[in-house]
N, C-alpha and C positions, 0 to 999 in steps of 0.2 A: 504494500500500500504506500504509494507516496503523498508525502504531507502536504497539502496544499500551501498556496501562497497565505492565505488569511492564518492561517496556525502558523508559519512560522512568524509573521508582521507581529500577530497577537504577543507570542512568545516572545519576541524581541521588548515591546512595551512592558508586556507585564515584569518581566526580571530588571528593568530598566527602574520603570516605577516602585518595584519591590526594593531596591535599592538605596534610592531615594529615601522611599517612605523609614528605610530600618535608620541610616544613617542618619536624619536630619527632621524627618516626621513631616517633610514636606514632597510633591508631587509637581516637579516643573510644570508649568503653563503649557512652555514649547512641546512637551510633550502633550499632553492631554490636547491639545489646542489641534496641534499636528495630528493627532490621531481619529478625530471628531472629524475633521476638514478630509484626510485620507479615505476615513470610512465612506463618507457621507457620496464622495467620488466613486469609490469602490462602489458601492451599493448599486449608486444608480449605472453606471456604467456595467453592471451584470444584471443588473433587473432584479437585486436581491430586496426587493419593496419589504417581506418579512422582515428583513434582518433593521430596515428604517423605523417599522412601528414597534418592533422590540425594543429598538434606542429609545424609542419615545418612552415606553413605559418602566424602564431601565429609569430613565432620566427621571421620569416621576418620581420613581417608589426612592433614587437616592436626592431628589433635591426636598423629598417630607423626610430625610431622615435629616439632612444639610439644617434644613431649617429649625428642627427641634437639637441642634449641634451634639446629633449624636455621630458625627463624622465629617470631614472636612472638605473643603470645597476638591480639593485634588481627587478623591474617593468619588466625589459626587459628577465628576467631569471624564474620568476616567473608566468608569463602569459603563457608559452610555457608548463610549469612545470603542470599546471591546466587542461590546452589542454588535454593533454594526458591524463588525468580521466574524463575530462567533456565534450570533444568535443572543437573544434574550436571554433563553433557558439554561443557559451553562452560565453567562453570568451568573442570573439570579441564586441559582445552586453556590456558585463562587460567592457571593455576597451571602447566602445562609449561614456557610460552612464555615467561613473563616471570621462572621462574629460570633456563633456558637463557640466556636475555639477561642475567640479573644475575650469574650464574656465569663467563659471559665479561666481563663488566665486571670483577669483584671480582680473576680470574687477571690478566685486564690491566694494571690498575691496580699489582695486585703485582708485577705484572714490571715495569712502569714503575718502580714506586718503589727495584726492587730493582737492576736492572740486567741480572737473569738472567733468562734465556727456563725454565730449568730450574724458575723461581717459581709462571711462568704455569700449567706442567704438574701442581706440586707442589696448589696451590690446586682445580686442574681435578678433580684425584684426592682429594678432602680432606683431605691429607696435613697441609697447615696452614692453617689459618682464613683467609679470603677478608675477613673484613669484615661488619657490618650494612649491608645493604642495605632501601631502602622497596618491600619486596614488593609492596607495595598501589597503589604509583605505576603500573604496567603490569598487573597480575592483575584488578582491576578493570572494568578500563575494557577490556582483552582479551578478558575473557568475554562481554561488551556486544557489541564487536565481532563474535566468535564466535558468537555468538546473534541476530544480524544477519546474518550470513554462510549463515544455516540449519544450521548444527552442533547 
């Protein structure tokens, strides 16, 4: 089976942005920017119209999480960006998986630092703030996965 063009593009952004995100907790513009502007050419230049209204709704479900700042504009710019080479559906899986994973990291970590297990629960419930985490470190590179996987 040979990889297509949009799996490798995807894979080169997502370790790019994963990068980024771990090092510094930010997500270049020039990248997301670039990749929104590529897809969006992509798309329509293949007739991939699915893969334009999965951005759209991509772009939804992260600019309602953007706005209650439970994740950052780079995240929220970058997932839509993906959409559009990968499909909606391996995003969104990407976007599940990797805050299920940073959600138990962030209760952890609090219960660690706290001592109480009652912190872990508290965090779990968004009772109190978990912490910034680099969304983009696993969301990335999950949806790549996912979209390899046949999702």
């Amino acid at each position: 089976m040979a990889v297509e063009f949009p799996i490798i593009l995807s894979s080169f952004v997502a370790l790019v942005a994963a990068y980024n995100d771990a090092r510094n907790m930010l997500i270049p513009n020039w990248l997301t920017i670039t990749t929104i502007a590529a897809g969006l050419i992509f798309a329509l230049w293949t007739g991939s119209y699915e893969n334009l209204t999965g951005a759209l709704l991509v772009f939804g479900v992260m600019l309602y999480f953007w706005s209650r700042g439970w994740i950052g504009g780079g995240d929220a710019k970058l997932a839509p960006g993906l959409a559009l080479f990968l499909g909606a559906i391996p995003v969104l899986y990407g976007i599940a998986l990797a805050s299920a994973v940073f959600a138990l990291w962030s209760a952890t970590k609090a219960w660690r630092n706290s001592g109480r297990f009652v912190t872990f629960l508290m965090v779990l419930l968004g009772k109190i703030p978990g912490g910034a985490v680099p969304l983009a470190v696993l969301m990335g590179p999950m949806a790549v996965g996912f979209k390899l996987l046949g999702f």
